[in-house]
C-alpha positions as CSV (number, residue, x, y, z in Angstrom):
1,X,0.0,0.0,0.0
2,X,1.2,3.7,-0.5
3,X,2.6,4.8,2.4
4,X,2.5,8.8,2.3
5,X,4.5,11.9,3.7
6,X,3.5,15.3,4.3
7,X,5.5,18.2,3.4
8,X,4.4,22.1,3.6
9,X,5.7,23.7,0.0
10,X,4.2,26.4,-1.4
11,X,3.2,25.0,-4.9
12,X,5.9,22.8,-5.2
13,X,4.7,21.3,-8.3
14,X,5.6,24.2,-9.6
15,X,9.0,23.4,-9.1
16,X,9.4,20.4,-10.5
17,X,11.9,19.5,-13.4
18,X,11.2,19.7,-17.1
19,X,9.6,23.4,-17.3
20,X,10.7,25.7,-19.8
21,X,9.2,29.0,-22.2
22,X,8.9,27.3,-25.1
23,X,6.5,24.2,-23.3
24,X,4.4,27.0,-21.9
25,X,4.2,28.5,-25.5
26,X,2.4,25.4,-26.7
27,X,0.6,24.3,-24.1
28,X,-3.4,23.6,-24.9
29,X,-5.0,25.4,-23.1
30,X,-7.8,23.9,-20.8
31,X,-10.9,24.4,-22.4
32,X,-9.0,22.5,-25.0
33,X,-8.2,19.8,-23.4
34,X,-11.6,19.1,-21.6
35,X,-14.7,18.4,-23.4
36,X,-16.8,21.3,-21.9
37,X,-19.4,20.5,-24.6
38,X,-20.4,17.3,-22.8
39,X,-19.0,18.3,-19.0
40,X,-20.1,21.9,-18.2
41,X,-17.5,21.8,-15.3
42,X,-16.6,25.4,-15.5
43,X,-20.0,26.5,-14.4
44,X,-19.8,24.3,-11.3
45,X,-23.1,26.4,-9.5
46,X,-25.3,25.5,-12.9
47,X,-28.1,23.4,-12.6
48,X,-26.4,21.2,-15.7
49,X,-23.6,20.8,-14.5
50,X,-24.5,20.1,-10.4
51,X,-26.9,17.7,-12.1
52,X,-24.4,16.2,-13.7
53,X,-22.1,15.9,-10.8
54,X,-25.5,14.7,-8.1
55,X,-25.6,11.8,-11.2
56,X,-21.9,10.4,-11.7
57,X,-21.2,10.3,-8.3
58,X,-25.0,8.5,-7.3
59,X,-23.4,5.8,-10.0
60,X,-19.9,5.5,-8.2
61,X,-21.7,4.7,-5.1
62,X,-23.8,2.3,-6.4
63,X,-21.1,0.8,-9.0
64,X,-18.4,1.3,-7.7
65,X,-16.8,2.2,-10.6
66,X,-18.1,5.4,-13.2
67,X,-17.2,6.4,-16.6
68,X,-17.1,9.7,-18.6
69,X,-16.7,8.7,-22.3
70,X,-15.0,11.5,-24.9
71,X,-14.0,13.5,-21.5
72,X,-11.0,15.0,-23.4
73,X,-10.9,16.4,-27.0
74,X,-9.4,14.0,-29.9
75,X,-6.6,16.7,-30.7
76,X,-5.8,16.5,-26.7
77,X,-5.9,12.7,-26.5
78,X,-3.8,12.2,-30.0
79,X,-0.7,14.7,-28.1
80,X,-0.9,12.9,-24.9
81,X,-0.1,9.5,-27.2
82,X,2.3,11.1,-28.9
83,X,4.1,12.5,-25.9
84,X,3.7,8.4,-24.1
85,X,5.4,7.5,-27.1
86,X,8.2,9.7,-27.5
87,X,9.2,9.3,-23.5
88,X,8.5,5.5,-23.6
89,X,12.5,4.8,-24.2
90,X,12.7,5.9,-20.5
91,X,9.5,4.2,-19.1
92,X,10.2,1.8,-16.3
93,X,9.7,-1.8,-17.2
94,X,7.8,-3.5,-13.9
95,X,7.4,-7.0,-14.0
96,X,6.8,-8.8,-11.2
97,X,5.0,-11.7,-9.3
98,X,2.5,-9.9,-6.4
99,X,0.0,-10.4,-4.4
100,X,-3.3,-8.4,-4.7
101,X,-2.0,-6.3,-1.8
102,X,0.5,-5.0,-4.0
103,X,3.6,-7.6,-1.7
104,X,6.6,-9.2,-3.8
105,X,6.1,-11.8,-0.8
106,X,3.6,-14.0,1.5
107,X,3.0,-14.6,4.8
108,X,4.8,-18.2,5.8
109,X,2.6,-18.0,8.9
110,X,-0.7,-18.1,6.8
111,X,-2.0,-21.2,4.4
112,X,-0.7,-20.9,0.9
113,X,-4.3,-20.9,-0.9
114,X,-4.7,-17.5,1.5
115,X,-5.0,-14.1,-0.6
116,X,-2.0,-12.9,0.8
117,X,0.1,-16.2,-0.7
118,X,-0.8,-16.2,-3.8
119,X,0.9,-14.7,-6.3
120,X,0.3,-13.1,-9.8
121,X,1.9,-11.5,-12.8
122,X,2.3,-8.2,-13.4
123,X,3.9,-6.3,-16.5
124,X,3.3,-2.4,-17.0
125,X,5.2,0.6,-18.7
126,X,5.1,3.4,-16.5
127,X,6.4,7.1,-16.8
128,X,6.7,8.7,-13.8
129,X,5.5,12.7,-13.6
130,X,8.9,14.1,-14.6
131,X,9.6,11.8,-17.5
132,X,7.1,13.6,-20.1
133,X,6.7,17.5,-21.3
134,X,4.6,20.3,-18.8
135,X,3.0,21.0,-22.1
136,X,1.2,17.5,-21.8
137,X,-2.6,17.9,-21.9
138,X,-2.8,15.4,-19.3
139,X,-1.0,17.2,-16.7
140,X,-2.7,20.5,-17.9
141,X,-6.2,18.6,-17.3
142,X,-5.0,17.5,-14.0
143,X,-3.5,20.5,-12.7
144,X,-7.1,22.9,-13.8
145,X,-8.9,23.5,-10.9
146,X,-12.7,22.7,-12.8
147,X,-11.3,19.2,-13.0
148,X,-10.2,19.0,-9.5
149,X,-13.9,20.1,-8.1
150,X,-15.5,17.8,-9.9
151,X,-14.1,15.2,-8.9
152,X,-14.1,16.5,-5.5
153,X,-18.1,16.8,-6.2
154,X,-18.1,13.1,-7.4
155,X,-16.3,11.2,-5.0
156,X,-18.0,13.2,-2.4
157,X,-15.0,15.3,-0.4
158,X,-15.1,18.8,0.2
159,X,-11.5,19.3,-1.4
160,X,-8.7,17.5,-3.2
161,X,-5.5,18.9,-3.6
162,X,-2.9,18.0,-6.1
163,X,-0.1,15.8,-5.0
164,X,3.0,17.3,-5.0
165,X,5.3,13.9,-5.2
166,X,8.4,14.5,-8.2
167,X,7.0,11.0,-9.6
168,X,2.8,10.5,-8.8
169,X,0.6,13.0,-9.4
170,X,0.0,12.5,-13.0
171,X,1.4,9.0,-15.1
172,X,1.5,7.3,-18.3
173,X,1.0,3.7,-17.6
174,X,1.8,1.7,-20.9
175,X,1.0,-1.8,-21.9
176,X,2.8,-3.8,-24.9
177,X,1.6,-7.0,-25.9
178,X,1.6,-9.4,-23.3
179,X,1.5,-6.9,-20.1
180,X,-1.0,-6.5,-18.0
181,X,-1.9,-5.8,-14.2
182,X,-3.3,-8.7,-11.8
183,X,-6.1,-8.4,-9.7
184,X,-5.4,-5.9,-6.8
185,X,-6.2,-3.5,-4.4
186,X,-5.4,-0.2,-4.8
187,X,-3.4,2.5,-2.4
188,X,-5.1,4.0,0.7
189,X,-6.4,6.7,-1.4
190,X,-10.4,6.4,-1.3
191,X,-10.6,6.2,-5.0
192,X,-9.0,5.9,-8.1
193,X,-9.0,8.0,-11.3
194,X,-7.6,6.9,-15.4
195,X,-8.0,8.6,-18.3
196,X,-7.9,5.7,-21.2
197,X,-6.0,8.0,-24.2
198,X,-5.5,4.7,-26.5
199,X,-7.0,1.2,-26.5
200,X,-5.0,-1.9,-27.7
201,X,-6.4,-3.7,-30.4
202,X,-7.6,-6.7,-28.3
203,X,-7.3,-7.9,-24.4
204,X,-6.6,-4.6,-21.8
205,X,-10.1,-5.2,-20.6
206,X,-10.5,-3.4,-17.3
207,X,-12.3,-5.8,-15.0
208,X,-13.6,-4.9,-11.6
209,X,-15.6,-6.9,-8.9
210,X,-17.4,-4.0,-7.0
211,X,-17.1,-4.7,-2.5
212,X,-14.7,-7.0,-2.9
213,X,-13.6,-6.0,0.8
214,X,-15.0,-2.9,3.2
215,X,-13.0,-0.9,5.4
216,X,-14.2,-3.2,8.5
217,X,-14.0,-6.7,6.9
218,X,-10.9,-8.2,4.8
219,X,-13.3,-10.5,3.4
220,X,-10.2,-13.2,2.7
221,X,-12.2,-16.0,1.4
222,X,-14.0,-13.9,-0.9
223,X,-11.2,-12.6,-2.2
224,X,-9.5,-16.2,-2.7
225,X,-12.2,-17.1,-4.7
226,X,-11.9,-14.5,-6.9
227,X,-8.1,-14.7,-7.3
228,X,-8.4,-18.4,-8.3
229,X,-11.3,-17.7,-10.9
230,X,-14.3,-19.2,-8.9
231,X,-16.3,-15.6,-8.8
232,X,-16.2,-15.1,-13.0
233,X,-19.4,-13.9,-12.5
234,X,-19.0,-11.3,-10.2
235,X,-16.6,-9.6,-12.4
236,X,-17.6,-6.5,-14.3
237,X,-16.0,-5.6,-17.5
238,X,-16.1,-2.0,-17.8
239,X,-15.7,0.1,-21.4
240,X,-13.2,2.1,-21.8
241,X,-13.1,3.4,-25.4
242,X,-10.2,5.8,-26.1
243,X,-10.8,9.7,-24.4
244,X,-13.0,8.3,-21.2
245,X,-12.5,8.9,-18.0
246,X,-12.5,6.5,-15.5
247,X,-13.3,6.9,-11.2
248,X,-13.9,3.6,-9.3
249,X,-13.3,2.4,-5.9
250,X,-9.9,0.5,-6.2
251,X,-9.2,0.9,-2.5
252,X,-12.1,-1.9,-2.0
253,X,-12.7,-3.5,-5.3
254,X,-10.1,-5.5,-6.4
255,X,-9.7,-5.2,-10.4
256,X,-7.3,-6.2,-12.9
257,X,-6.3,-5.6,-17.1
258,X,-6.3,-8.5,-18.7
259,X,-3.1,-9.5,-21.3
260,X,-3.3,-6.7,-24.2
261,X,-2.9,-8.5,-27.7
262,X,-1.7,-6.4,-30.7
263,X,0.8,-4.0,-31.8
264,X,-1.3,-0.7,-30.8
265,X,-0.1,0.4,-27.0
266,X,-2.4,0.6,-24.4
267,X,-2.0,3.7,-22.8
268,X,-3.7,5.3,-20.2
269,X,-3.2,8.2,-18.0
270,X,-3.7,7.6,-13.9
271,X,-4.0,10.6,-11.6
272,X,-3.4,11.0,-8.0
273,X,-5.6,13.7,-5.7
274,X,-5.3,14.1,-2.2
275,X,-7.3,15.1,0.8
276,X,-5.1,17.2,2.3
277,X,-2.2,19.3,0.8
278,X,1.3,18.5,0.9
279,X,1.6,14.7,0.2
280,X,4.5,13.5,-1.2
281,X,5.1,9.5,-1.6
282,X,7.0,6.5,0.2
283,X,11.0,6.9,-0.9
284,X,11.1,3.2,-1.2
285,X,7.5,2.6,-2.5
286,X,8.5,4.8,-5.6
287,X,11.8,3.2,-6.3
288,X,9.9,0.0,-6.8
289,X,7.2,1.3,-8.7
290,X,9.5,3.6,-11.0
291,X,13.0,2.1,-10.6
292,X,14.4,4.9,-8.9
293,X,14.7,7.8,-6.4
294,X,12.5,10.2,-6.4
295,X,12.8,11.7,-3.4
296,X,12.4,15.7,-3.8
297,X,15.3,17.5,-4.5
């Protein structure tokens, strides 16, 4: 799980690597970026778009999981790709066997058909925060604060602020043929948030099996069963056509992508909010999620 850190900066994202002019010259702006034909979000007091808000998050409660198709603008979403694809020499390659708690390794103490024994494979691309341009319309979506409130308005919190880690508040997660993520639990954030920016051409379906746990109740044999494929059922396949946007509850639903087939990359954008300011991330837990230190300056 993500263990987290708070620092007081004052905009520290701000500070981060990779800014210069000539980014900030070509950098969409946001209303080009966001699809404020179909999500009002910059009239946040309207009666369309609070209506809007009242219904997405009435379905995350009830799903678990929502999704905002054609959230960002095709000329947004086709320099996002781009960008993935010109960083993705310095991408982190993580393969690994886990368990859905996110551990390289059991618990000798515990039987080996419990949760927490057994182990899955896991192969992703990821570029951290620093490793792609400012200019990115990803980062620019996640750094306007209309974005920010909605969600806020969604997942039901007052406020998010951004997180202010060199590596996690906004990355590229890439898939190549063969990779894919195992079932799991997400980090101790309440929810989770992806913005699907290109599909493969077959497999990368995003599964999710809503309540999988609750806060109070680990739910182990539940889980099991769903590790070792005797809950199929259970298991919601969700769209993701290229531009959505994605928010479930990954804390407590444990999901997965299945192996992506083809020569097109899957490649998707995952953004990290906070409920308080200041958060940075876990030394170690970012050198083994993106190979290295990055620890703030």
């Amino acid at each position: 799980m993500r263990k987290m850190f708070v620092v007081r900066p004052t905009f520290f994202w701000k500070r981060l690597p990779n800014r210069n002019t000539a980014a900030k010259e070509h950098r969409m702006k946001p209303e080009d970026v966001v699809n404020l034909d179909l999500y009002p979000i910059t009239e946040q007091e309207s009666p369309e778009c609070k209506a809007l808000i009242a219904r997405l998050k009435r379905e995350l409660e009830e799903n678990q999981y929502v999704s905002l198709p054609d959230f960002i603008r095709p000329e947004a979403r086709e320099k996002a790709v781009a960008d993935a694809l010109a960083a993705l020499p310095s991408a982190h390659h993580n393969s690994s066997n886990r368990n859905c708690y996110l551990q390289r390794s059991g618990d000798p103490a515990l039987p080996d058909d419990h949760p927490r024994n057994i182990m899955l494979e896991a192969s992703t691309r990821m570029l951290a925060y620093d490793r792609f341009p400012d200019d990115c319309p990803v980062k620019t979506l996640y750094h306007w604060a209309p974005v920010r409130d909605m969600v806020a308005g969604i997942v039901g919190s007052e406020t998010l602020y951004d997180n202010e880690d060199p590596c996690q508040p906004v990355n590229l997660l890439c898939y190549q043929t063969g990779d894919r993520s195992a079932w799991h639990f997400d980090s101790v954030n309440a929810f989770t948030m992806t913005l699907m920016l290109q599909a493969s051409e077959a497999g990368g379906d995003f599964e999710i099996v809503p309540h999988t746990r609750s806060d109070d109740d680990q739910n182990y044999d539940y889980v099991r069963r769903v590790l070792t494929g005797q809950c199929a059922e259970d298991a919601v396949s969700v769209a993701r056509a290229a531009g959505s946007l994605c928010i479930f509850r990954g804390c407590n639903s444990l999901h997965r992508v299945s192996p992506v087939e083809g020569d097109a990359m899957r490649i998707m954008g995952v953004f990290v909010y906070e409920r308080e300011p200041g958060v940075v991330g876990d030394p170690e837990v970012n050198a083994t999620v993106y190979g290295r230190d990055c620890a703030p300056a």
